[in-house]
C-alpha positions as CSV (number, residue, x, y, z in Angstrom):
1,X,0.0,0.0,0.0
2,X,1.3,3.7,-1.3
3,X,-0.1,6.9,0.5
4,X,1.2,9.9,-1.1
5,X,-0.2,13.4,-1.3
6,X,1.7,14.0,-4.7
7,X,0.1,12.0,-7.7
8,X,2.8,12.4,-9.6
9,X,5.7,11.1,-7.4
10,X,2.9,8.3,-6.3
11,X,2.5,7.3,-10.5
12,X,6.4,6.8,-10.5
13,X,6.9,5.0,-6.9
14,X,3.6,2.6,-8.1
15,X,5.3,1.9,-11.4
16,X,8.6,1.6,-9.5
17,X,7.3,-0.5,-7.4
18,X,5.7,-2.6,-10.1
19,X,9.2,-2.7,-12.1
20,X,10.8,-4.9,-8.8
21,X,8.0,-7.3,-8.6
22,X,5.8,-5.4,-5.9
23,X,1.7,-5.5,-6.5
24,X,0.1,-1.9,-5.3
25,X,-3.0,-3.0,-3.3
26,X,-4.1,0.7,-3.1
27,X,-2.3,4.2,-3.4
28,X,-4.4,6.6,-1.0
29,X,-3.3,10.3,-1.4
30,X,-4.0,11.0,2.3
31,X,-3.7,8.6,5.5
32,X,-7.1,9.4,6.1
33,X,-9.2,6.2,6.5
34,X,-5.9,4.4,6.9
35,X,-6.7,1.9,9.1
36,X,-10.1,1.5,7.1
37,X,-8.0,0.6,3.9
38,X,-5.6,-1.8,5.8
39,X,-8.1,-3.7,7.0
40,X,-9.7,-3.5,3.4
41,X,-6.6,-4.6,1.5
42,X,-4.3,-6.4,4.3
43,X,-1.3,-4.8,2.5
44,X,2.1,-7.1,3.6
45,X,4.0,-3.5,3.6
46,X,2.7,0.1,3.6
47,X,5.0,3.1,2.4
48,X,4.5,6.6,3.5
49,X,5.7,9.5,1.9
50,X,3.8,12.8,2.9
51,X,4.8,16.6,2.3
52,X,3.9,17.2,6.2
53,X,3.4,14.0,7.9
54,X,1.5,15.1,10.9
55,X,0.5,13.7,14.6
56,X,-2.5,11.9,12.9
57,X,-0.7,9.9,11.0
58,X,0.9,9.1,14.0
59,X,-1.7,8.1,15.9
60,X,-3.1,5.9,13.0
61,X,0.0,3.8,12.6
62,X,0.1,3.8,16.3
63,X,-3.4,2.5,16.5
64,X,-2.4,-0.1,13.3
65,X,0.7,-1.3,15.1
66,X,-1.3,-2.4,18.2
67,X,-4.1,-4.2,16.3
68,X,-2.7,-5.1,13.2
69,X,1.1,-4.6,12.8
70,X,2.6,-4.3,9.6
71,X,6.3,-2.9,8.2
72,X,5.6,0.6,7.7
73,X,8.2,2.2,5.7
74,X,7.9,6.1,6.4
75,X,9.7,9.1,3.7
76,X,9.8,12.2,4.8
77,X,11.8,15.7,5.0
78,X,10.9,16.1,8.4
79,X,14.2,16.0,10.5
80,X,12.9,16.8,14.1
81,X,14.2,14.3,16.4
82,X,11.4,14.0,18.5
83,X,9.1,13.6,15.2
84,X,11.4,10.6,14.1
85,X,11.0,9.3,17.7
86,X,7.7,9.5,18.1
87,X,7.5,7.9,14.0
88,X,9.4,4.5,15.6
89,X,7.3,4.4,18.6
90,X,4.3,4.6,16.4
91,X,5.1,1.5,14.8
92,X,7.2,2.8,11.5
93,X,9.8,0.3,10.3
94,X,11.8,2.6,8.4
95,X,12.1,6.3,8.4
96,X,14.3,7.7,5.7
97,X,14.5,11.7,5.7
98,X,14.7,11.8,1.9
99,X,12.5,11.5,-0.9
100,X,11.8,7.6,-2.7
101,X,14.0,6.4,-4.8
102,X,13.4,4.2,-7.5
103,X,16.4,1.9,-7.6
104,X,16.3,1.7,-3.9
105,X,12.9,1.2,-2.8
106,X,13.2,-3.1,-2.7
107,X,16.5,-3.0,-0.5
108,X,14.3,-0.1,1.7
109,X,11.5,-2.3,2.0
110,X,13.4,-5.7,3.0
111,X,15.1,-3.6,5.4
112,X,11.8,-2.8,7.1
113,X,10.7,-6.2,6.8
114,X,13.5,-7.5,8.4
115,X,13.0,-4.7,11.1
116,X,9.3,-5.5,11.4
117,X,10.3,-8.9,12.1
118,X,12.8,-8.6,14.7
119,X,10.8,-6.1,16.4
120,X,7.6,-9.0,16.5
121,X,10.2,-11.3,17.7
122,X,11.3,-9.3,20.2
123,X,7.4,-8.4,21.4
124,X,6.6,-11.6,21.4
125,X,9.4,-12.6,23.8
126,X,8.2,-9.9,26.5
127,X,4.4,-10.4,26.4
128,X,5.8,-14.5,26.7
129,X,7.9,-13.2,29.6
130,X,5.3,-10.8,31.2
131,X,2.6,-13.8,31.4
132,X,5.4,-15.9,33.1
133,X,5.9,-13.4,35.3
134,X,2.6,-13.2,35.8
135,X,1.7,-16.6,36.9
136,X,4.3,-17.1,38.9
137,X,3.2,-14.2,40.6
138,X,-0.1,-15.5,41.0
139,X,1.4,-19.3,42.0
140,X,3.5,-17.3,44.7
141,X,0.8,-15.2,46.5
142,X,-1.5,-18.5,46.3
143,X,1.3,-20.3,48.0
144,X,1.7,-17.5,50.7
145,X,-1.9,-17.7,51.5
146,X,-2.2,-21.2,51.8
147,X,1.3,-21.3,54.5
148,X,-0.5,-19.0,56.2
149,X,-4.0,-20.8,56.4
150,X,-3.2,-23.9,56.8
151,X,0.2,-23.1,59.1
152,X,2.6,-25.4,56.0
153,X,6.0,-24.5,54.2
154,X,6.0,-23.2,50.9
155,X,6.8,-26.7,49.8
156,X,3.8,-28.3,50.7
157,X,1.7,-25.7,49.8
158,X,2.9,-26.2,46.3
159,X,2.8,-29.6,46.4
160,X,-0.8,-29.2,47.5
161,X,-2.1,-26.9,44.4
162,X,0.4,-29.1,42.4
163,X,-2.2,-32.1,43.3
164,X,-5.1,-29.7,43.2
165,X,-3.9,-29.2,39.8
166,X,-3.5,-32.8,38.3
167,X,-6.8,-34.1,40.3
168,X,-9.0,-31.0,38.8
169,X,-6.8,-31.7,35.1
170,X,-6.2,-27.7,35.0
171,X,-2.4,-25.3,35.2
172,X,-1.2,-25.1,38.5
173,X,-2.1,-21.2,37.5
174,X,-5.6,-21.7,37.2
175,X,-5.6,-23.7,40.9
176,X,-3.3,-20.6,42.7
177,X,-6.4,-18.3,40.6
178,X,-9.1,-20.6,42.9
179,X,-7.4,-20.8,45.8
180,X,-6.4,-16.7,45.7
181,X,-10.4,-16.2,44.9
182,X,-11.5,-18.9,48.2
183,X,-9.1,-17.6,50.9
184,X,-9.3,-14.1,49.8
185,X,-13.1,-13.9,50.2
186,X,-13.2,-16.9,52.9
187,X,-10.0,-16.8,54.8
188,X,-11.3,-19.7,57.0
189,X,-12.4,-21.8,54.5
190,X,-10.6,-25.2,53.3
191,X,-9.0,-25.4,50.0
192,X,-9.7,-28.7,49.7
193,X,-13.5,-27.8,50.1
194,X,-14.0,-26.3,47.5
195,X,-12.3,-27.8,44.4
């Protein structure tokens, strides 16, 4: 996908583009209705090149990048710092302060790709690490609560939603969720009760 608020430079990049193999989904001469025309034509890369890229382009990859993240290469003549920064936070791939050109545009947009990819690598790695965290948060206050009700070591109080765990056939997270929910509300209550 090609926005571009100049036809003419978007005729050339689009027949550029076409030259080295690429298909166009849709050239749009502003990014409004962006996210609209993603969703539309679910393009595998989107290139940017606006006179005066402003915050609501911004907040449209932004918004793109959180539900439906996509290399987003970026041209521009804007050379603010804080612009470029806020650019990369919003999801862009590649920002290049010059205009397109032709005979580099397929080693730009492998570079992005390649970007893209690492950067979803590396996302996926700390939302995997954040749920671990997570649930052995949620194992450990469990635990704490049930050496304190029932007067045990940590130990046996993880052997206990360990067992809980294999007799009910659910993850020892979903047990330490039950037993948080029991002796929270019903601090005199048996575990064993109530699974």
């Amino acid at each position: 996908m090609l926005v571009d608020d100049n036809p003419e430079r978007a005729a050339m990049v689009e027949a550029a583009l076409g030259s080295r193999g690429f298909n166009v989904v849709a050239v749009l001469a502003t990014a409004s209705g962006l996210l609209f025309q993603m969703e539309q034509h679910q393009p595998q890369v989107v290139m940017i090149d606006l006179e005066s890229p402003d915050r609501d382009i911004l907040e449209s990859l932004a918004v793109l990048n959180q539900h439906q993240p996509t290399p987003v290469v970026m041209f521009s003549r804007e050379l603010d710092p804080g612009f470029i920064q806020q650019a990369i936070a919003a999801g862009v791939s590649a920002y290049l302060a010059e205009g397109v050109d032709p005979d580099k545009v397929k080693t730009v947009i492998d570079i992005a790709i390649a970007q893209f990819e690492h950067f979803q690598a590396l996302r996926r790695n700390f939302e995997e690490t954040l749920r671990e965290l997570e649930s052995r948060k949620l194992v450990d206050r469990a635990k704490r609560l049930l050496m304190a009700h029932q007067q045990i070591d940590e130990d046996k109080a993880y052997a206990q939603m360990r067992k809980l765990a294999m007799n009910s056939n659910q993850k020892i997270t979903a047990v330490a969720a039950g037993v948080i929910a029991i002796l929270d509300k019903h601090p005199a209550e048996s575990v064993h009760e109530s699974f």
